[in-house]
C-alpha positions in Angstrom: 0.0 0.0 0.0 1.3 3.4 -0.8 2.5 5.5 2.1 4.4 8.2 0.5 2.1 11.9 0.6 3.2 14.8 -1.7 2.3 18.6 -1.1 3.7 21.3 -4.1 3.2 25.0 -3.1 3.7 27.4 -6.0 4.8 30.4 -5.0 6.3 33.6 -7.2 9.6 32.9 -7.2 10.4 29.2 -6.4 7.5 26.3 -6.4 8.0 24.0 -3.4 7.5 19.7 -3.1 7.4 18.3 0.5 7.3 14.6 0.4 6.7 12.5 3.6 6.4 8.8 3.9 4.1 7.4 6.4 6.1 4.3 7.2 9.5 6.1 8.1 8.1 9.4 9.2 10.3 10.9 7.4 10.4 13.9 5.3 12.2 15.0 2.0 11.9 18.5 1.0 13.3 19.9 -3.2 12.4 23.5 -4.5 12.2 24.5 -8.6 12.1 28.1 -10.1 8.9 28.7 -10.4 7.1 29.2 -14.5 4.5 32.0 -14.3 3.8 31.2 -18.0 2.9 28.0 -17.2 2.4 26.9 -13.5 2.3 22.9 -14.4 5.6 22.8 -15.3 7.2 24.0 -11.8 5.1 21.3 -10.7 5.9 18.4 -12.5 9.7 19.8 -12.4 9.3 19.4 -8.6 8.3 15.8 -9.5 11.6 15.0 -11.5 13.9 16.9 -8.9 12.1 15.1 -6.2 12.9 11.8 -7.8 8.8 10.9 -7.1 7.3 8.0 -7.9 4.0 9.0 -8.4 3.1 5.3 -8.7 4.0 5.0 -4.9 1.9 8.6 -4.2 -0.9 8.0 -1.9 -1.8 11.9 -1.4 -1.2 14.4 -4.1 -1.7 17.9 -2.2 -1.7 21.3 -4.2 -1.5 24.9 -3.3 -2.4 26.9 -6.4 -2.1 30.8 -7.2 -3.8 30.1 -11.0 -7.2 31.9 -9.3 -5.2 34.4 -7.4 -3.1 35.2 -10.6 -6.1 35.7 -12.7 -8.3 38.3 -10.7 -5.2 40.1 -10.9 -4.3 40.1 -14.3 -7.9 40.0 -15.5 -7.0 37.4 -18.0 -10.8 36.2 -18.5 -12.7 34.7 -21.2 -15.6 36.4 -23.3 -17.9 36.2 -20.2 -21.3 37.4 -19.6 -24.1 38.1 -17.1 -27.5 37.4 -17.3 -29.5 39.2 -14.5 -33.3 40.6 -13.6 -34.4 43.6 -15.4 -33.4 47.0 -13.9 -30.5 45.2 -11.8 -27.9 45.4 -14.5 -25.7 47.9 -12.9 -25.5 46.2 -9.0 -21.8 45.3 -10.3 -21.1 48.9 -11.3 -23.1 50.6 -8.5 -21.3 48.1 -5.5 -21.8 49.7 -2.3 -20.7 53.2 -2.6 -17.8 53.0 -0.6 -13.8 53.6 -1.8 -10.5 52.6 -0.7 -9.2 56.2 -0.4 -12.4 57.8 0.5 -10.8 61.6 -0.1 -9.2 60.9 -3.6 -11.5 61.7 -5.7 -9.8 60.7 -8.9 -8.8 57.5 -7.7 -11.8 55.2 -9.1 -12.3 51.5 -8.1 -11.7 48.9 -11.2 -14.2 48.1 -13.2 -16.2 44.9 -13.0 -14.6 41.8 -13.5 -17.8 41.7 -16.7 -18.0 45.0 -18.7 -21.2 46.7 -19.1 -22.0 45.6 -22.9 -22.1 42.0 -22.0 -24.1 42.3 -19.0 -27.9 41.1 -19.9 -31.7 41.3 -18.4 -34.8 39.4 -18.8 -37.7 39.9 -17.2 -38.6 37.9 -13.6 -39.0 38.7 -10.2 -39.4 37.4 -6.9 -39.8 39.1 -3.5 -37.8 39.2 -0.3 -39.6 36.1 0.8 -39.4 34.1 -2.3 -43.0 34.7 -3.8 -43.2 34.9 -7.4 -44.3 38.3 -9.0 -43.0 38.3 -12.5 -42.4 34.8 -13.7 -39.3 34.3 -15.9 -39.9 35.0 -19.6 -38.9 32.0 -21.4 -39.4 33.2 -24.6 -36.8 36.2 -23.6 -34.7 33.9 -21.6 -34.0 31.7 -25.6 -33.5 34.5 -27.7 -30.7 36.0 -25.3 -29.2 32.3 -24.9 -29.5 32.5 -28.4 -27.8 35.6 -28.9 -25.2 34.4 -26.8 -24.4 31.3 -28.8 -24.0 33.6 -31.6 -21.2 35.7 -30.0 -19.9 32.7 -29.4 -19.9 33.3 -25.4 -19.7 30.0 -23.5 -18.8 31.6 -19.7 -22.0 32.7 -17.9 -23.0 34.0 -14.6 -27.3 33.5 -13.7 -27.2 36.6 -11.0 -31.3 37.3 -10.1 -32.3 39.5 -7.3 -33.6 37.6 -4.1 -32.9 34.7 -5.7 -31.3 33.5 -2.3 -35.1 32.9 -1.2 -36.3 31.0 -4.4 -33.8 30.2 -7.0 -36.4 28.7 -9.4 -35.8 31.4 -12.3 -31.8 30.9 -12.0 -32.2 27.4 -12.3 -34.6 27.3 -15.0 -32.3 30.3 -16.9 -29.5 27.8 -16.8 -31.5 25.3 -18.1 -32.2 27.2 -21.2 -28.6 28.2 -21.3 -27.2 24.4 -21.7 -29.7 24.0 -23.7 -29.0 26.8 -26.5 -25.3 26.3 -25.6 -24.2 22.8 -24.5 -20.9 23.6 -23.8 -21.1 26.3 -21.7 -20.6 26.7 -18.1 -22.8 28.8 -16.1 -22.6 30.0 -12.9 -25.8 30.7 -10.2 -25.8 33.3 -7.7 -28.2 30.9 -5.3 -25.8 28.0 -6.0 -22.4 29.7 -5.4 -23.4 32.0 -2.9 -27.1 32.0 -1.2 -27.0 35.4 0.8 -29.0 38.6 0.6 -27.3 41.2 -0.3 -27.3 41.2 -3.9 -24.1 42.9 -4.6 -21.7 40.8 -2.9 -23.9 37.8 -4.1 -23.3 39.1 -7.9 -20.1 39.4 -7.7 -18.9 36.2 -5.8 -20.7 34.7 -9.0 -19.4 36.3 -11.5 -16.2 35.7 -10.2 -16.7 32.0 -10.4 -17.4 31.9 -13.9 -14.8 33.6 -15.2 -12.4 31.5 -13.2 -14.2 28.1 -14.2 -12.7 27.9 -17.4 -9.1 28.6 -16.2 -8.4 27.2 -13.1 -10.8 23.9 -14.0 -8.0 23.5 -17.2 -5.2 23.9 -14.7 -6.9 21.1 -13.2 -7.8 18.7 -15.1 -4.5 19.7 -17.3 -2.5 19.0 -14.0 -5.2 15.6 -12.8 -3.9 14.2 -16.0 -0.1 14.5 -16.1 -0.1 13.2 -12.7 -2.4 9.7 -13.7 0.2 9.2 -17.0 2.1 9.5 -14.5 0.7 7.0 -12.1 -0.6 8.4 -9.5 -4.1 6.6 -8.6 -5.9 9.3 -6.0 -7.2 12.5 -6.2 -5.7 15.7 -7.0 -6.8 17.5 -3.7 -6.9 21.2 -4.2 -6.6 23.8 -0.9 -9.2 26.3 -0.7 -9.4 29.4 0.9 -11.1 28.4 4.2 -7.8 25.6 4.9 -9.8 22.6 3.6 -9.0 21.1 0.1 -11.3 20.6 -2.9 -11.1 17.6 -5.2 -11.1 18.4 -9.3 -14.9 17.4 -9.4 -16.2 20.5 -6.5 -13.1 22.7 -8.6 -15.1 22.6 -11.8 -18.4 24.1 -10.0 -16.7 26.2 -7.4 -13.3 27.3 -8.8 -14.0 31.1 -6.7 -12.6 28.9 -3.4 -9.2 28.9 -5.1 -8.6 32.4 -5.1 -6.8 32.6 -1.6 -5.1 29.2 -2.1 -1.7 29.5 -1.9 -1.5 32.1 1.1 -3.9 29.4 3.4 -1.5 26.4 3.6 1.1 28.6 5.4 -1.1 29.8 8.1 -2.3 26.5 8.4 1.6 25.4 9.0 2.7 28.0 11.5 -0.9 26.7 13.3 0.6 23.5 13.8 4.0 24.1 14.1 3.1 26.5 16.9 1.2 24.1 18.4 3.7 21.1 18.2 6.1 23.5 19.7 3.9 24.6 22.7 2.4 27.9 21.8 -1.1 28.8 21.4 -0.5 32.3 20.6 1.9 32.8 17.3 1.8 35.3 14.7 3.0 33.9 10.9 6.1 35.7 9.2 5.9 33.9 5.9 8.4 35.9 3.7 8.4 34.6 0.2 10.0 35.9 -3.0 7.3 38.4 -3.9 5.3 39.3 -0.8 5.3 38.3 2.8 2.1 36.8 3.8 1.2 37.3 8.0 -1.7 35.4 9.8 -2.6 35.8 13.8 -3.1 32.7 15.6 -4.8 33.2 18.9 -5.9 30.3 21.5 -4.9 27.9 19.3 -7.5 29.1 16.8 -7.0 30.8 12.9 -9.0 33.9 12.4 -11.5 33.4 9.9 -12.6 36.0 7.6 -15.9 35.7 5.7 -14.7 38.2 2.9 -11.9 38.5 0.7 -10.8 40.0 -2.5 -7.7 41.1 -4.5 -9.5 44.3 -5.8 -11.0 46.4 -3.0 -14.6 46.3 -4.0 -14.6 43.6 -5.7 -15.6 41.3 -2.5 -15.6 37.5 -2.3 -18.1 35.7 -0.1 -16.6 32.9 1.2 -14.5 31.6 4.4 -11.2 32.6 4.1 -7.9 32.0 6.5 -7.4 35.8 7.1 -4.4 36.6 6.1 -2.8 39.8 5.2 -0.3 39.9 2.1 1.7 42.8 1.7 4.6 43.3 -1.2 7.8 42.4 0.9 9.3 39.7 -0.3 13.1 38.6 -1.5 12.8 40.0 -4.7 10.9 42.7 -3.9 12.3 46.0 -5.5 14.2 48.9 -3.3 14.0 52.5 -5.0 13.6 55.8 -4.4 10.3 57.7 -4.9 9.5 61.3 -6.1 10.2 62.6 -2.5 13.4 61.3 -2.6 12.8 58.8 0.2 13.8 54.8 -0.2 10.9 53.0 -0.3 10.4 49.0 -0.5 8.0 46.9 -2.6 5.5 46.3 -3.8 6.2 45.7 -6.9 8.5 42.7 -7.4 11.5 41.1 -9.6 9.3 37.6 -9.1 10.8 34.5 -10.8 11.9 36.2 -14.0 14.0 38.6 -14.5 14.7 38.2 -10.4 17.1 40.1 -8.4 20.3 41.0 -9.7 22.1 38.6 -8.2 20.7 35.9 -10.3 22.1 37.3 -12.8 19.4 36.6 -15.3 18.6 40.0 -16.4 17.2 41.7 -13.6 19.3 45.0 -12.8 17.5 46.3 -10.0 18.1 45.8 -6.3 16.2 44.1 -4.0 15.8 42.6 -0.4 17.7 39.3 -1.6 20.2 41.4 -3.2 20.7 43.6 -0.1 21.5 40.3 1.6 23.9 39.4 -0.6 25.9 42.5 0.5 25.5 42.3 4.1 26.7 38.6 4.2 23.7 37.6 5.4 23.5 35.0 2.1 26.0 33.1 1.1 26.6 32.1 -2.9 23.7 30.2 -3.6 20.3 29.2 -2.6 17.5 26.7 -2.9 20.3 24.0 -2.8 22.7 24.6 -5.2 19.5 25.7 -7.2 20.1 29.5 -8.5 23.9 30.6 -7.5 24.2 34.0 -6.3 26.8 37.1 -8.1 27.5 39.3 -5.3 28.9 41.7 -7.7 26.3 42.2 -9.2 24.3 43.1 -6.5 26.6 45.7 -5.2 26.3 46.9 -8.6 22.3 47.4 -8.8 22.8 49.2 -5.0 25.3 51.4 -6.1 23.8 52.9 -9.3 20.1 52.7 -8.0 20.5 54.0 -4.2 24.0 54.2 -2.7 24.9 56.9 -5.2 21.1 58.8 -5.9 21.5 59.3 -1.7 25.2 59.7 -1.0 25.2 56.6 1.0 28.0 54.1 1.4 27.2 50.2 -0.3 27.0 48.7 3.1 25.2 51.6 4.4 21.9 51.4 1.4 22.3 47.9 2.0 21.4 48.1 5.2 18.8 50.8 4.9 17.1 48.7 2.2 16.4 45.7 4.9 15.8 47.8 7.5 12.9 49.4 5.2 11.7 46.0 4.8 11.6 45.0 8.4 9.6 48.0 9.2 7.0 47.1 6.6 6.7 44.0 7.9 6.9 44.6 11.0 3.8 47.4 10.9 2.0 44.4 9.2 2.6 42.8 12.1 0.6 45.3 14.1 -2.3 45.4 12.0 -3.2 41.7 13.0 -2.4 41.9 16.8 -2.5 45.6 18.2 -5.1 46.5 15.9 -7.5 43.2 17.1 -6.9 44.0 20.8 -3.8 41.6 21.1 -0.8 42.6 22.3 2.3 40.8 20.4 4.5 40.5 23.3 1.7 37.9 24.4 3.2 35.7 20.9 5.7 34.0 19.3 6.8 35.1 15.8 7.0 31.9 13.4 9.2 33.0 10.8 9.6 30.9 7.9 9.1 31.1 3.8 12.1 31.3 1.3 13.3 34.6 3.5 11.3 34.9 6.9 14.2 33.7 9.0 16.6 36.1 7.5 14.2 38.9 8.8 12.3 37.4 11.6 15.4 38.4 14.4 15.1 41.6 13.7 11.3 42.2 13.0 11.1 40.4 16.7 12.7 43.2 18.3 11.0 45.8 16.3 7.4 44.6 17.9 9.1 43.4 21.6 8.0 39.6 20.4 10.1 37.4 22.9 10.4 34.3 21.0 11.1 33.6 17.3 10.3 30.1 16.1 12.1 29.1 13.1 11.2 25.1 11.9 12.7 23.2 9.7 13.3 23.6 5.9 11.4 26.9 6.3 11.3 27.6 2.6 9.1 24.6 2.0 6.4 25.3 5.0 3.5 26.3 2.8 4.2 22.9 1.1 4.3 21.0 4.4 0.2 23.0 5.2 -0.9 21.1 2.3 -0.5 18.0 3.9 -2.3 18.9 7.0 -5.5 20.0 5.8 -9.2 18.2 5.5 -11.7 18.1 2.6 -13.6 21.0 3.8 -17.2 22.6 2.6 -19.3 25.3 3.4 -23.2 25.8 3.3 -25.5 28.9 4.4 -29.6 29.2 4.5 -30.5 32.5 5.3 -32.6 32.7 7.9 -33.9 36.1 9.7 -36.0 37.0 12.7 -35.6 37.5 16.5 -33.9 34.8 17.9 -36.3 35.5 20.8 -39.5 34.5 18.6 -37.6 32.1 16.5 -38.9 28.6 15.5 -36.4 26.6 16.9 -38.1 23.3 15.1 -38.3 24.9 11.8 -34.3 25.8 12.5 -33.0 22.4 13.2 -34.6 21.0 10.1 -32.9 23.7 7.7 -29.7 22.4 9.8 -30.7 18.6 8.9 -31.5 19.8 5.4 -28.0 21.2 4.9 -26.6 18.1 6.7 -28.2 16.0 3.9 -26.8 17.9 1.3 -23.4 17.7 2.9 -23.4 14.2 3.8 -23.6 13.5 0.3 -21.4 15.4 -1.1 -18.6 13.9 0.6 -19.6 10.9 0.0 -19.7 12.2 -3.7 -15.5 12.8 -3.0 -14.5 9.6 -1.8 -15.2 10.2 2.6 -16.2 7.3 4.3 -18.7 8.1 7.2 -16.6 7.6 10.1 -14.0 10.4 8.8 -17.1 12.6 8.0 -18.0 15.4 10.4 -20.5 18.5 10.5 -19.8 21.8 12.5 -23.1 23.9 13.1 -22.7 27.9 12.9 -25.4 30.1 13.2 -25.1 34.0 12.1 -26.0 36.8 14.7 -26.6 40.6 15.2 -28.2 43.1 17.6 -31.6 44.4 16.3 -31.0 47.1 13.8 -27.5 45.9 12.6 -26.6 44.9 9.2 -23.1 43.4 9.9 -23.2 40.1 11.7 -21.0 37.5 14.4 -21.2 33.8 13.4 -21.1 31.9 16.5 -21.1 28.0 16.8 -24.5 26.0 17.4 -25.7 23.4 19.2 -28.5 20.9 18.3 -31.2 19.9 20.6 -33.5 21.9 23.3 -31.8 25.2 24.3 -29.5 25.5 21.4 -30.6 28.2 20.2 -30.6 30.2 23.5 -26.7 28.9 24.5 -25.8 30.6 20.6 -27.5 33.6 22.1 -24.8 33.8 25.6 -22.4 32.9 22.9 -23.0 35.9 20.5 -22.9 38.2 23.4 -19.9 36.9 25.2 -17.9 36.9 21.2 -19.3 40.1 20.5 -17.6 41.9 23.5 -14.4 40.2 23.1 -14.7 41.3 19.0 -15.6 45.0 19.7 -15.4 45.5 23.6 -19.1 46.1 23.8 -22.1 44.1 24.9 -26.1 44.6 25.4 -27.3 41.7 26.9 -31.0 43.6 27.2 -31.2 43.9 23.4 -33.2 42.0 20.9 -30.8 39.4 18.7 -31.3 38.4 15.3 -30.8 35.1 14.1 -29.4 36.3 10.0 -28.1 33.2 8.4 -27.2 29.3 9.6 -24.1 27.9 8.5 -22.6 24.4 8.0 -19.1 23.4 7.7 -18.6 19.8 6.3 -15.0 18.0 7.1 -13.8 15.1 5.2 -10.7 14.0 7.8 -7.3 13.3 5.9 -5.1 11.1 7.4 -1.9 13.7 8.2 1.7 13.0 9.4 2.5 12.8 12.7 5.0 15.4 13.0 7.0 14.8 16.5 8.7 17.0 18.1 11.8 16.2 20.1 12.3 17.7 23.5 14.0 21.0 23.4 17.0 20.9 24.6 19.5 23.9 25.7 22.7 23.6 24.3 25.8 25.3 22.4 25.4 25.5 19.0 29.3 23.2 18.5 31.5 23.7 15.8 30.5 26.4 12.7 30.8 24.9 9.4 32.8 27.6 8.2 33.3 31.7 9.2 32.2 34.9 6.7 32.1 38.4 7.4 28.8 39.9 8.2 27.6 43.2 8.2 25.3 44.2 11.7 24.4 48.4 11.7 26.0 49.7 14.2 28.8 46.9 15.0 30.0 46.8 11.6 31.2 44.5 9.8 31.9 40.9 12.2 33.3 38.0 11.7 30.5 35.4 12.0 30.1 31.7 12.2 28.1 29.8 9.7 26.1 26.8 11.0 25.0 23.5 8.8 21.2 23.3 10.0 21.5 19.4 9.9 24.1 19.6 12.1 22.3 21.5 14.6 20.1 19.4 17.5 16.8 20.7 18.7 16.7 23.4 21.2 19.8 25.3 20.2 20.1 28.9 21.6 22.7 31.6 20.3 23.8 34.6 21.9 25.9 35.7 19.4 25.8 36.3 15.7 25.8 33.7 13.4 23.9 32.5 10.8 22.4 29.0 9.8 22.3 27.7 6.2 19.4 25.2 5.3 17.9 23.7 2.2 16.4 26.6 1.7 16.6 29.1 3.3 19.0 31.2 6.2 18.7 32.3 9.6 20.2 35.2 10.4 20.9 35.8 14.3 21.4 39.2 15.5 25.2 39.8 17.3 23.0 41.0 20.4 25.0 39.5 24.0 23.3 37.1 26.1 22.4 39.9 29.0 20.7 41.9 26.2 18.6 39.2 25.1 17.7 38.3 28.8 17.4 41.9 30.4 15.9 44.0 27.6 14.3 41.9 24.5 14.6 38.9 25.6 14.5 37.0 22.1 15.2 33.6 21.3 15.8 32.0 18.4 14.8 28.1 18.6 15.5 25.6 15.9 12.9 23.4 16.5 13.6 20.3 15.4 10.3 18.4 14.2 10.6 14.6 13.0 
């Protein structure tokens, strides 16, 4: 029986394969440059350099950014919406609101579908689901028709208060298939069952422009692997930290679109907790952005929105997570002010930094390192080797000699730009939601987060930094720890006071059905199968709501109730236990379990860190240049503590300890930096 499980995370710069094998609990870990062109060929170049046999594959995990990369770029196909008459603008109208609410020539994007291929026919339902304008079939063919004559085979079915009755969108789609048998069509009431029509709309139209693309990836990728000979499923993470097989993909590719920037958080979750901490905050520095996620009680914050586009939202649970553009090919220069600045915009994969040496003649974080010492020659391996000339090079022309600055000096003022921006990201997760990150460990890991995690540490006051294993791969290793995972809403409003607590349990069985068989539908026996209850709350007169979890049985409903007001105070530091609640909308989470490694973790030992592989000079600020050891990570046991500078080379990536003394570290900041050794 196989026993061997394979996660790829592609990232911007490098893709990264984590291979475990049940039976020897053992782990093997290979990065490849990353092909934005073409994302499947990073992959199956993982495959080769990994020496997999995909014969011997029991679990083929994937992190994707082909969803991400596409609401970016806007690379759609000819896509159309079909909606009720009068509603044809909700996607242009949105909610009024702006990112920069006092610029007012700074306009949000336009919708994902322009206006000239947006559509009405005549139906209409009411808030409660009662039909007042049936659908015009007659209308509803001759636009399908129309359709099939422009040759338009991506649709999105978006009728108002269709959430209550979604007979019209069904029967649109009907006649759709019909006229066009090839095309795929997206409903509002399928993807996306809430009220508000905006949000609604454009959570569907985002799915069908994504169907075409990512399902090709997917089934592109689902075959290579089976020539191949790999037997199982392709499992796909989602947003929300569950994964998706190809089959739930083709009908609701919109749960890709936070993919790749889930498994992390997912990782530093469990590596935190394998290590013993139930607060951590996520440093996960990559080569294009640094992604940061706030665990708190041993629990990941969910988010029920997300976008790439402000205004552009997407309603579905998401791992909240918040990207900025810091990563090790992120690009220093100077703006109009004459101040360096850092990010966002990025070298990526190709040209990449200068020191590549593959075109790119701009500096950047990885560059900067390159100066200091902190890198040495190569990285990834032996993958891409490093020119340190021509880094210094791209530093001196681009901010060394624009600022009258010394090389070592820009070079220094280029990561400590970086540090700052990540370290105020840091504060927008904790401080900002009430927690104070002294109260957390910092998990730094990614292709760069342990060369910056030291130092963004003492920026916040964080005590501890974390650092695990093969931190480059990490996101890789959080594909192989998460579960088949759905989501399903009813809405369902009305004082929770006069609520029919009968008529609530049986939309909860209802959903339970539905769930029940759809992961039977994906291969999960019953015994891994489990159902979470949520219900959706708010004070009387509130629009925004708390989901809280839910019981079954007599007095469910009333223990959500305490719940809600307890959550609600600790969300907003507010409560009114005296006023009317609303019950808004019930919620289902359905789990498929996966069988995961059983990562170990040895007992953490305090030690000296021995003999240094070798010695480089390295460049620290204020001390100068110092002559610093160089550790081999697999030489290192569990536990290791330095009070010195040095720096540790792995796989893939390098840790960069500060040269602070032993009495700084215990009297004022107090860091430590543990290698945490996990089997």
């Amino acid at each position: 029986m196989s026993s061997v499980r394979v996660a790829v995370d592609v990232g911007g710069t490098f893709t990264d394969v984590c291979i475990f094998d049940d039976d020897t609990q053992q782990m093997r870990v290979t990065k490849v440059p990353s092909t934005p062109s073409d994302p499947m060929v990073a992959v199956m170049n993982g495959v080769e350099r990994g020496e997999i046999d995909l014969g011997e594959v029991a679990l083929f995990s994937h992190g994707t950014t082909v969803a991400t990369n596409a609401l970016i770029t806007r690379n759609f196909p000819a896509a159309a919406l079909v909606t009720t008459r009068g509603f044809r603008d909700v996607l242009e109208i949105r909610d009024g609101t702006k990112d920069d609410l006092w610029d007012a020539y700074n306009d949000v994007s336009a919708p994902y579908i322009r206006r000239r291929d947006r559509f009405e026919v005549s139906e209409r339902v009411d808030y409660d689901g009662k039909t007042i304008t049936p659908l015009d079939e007659a209308e509803a063919r001759d636009l399908a028709e129309l359709l099939r004559r422009r040759g338009v085979k991506t649709i999105a079915v978006c009728f108002l208060n269709s959430y209550a009755n979604a007979a019209h969108e069904t029967r649109m789609r009907e006649i759709l298939e019909e006229v066009i048998p090839d095309a795929t069509v997206s409903t509002s009431a399928e993807v996306l069952p809430e009220i508000f029509e905006y949000p609604r709309f454009n959570t569907a139209v985002a799915n069908a422009v994504l169907a075409p693309l990512v399902s090709g990836y997917v089934n592109r990728l689902a075959g290579r692997l089976r020539d191949g000979g790999y037997r199982g499923d392709l499992l796909l993470l989602h947003s929300g930290g569950g994964s998706m097989t190809p089959r739930l993909v083709e009908k609701f590719p919109v749960r890709l679109a936070a993919s790749g920037i889930a498994a992390g958080a997912i990782s530093a979750k469990h590596i935190a907790q394998q290590c013993g901490y139930e607060n951590a905050v996520s440093l996960d520095m990559g080569g294009t952005s640094t992604d940061i996620a706030l665990v708190a009680d041993g629990e990941l914050r969910v988010s029920q929105e997300w976008q790439v586009e402000y205004g552009h939202p997407i309603i579905f649970p998401s791992i909240e997570v918040l990207t900025i553009g810091a990563g090790g090919g992120s690009l220093a220069h100077i703006d109009i002010a004459g101040s360096l600045r850092n990010g966002p915009q990025s070298a990526g994969a190709d040209p990449g930094p200068a020191c590549y040496g593959t075109g790119g003649d701009q500096p950047t974080n990885t560059d900067a390192n390159v100066v200091l010492g902190r890198l040495g020659t190569s990285l990834a391996g032996g993958v891409k080797q490093l020119d340190r000339s021509l880094s210094e090079r791209a530093i001196r022309r681009v901010i060394a000699e624009p600022l009258g600055m010394g090389l070592e000096e820009a070079a220094q003022a280029i990561v400590a730009v970086a540090n700052a921006n990540m370290a105020d990201a840091v504060r927008l997760v904790s401080i900002r939601r009430g927690y104070d990150p002294r109260d957390f460990a910092l998990l730094a890991f990614g292709g760069a987060g342990a060369l910056h995690g030291a130092d963004v540490a003492r920026e916040l006051g964080i005590p501890t930094v974390v650092v695990p294993p093969n931190p480059g791969v990490t996101s890789a290793m959080g594909c192989l720890l998460v579960d088949i995972q759905h989501d399903f809403a009813q809405m369902y409003t009305g004082l929770a006071s006069g609520a029919d607590e009968e008529g609530i349990e049986q939309a909860f069985v209802t959903l339970e059905t539905e769930a029940s068989a759809r992961l039977r539908h994906e291969g999960v026996s019953e015994e891994n199968a489990m159902l979470q209850r949520k219900i959706s709350m708010r004070y009387q007169g509130q629009w925004r709501s708390l989901q809280v979890p839910m019981g079954s049985g007599p007095g469910a409903l009333a223990q959500a109730v305490r719940t809600f007001h307890e959550q609600y105070e600790r969300e907003f530091a507010f409560r009114q236990d005296d006023a009317p609640v609303e019950v808004y909308q019930l919620h289902l989470g359905a789990v498929g379990k996966i069988p995961k490694p059983s990562f170990r973790p040895a007992e953490p030992v305090q030690q000296a860190p021995g003999a240094p592989a070798e010695r480089r000079p390295v460049y620290f600020g204020v001390s100068g240049w110092l002559d610093t050891p160089v550790y081999d990570r697999d030489a290192l046991a569990a536990g290791t503590e330095f009070s010195g500078p040095a720096i540790i080379n792995q796989l893939d990536s390098t840790t960069v300890v500060p040269p602070y003394t032993r009495a700084e570290i215990d009297e004022w900041l107090n860091i430590r930096i543990h290698l945490e050794e996990i089997h």
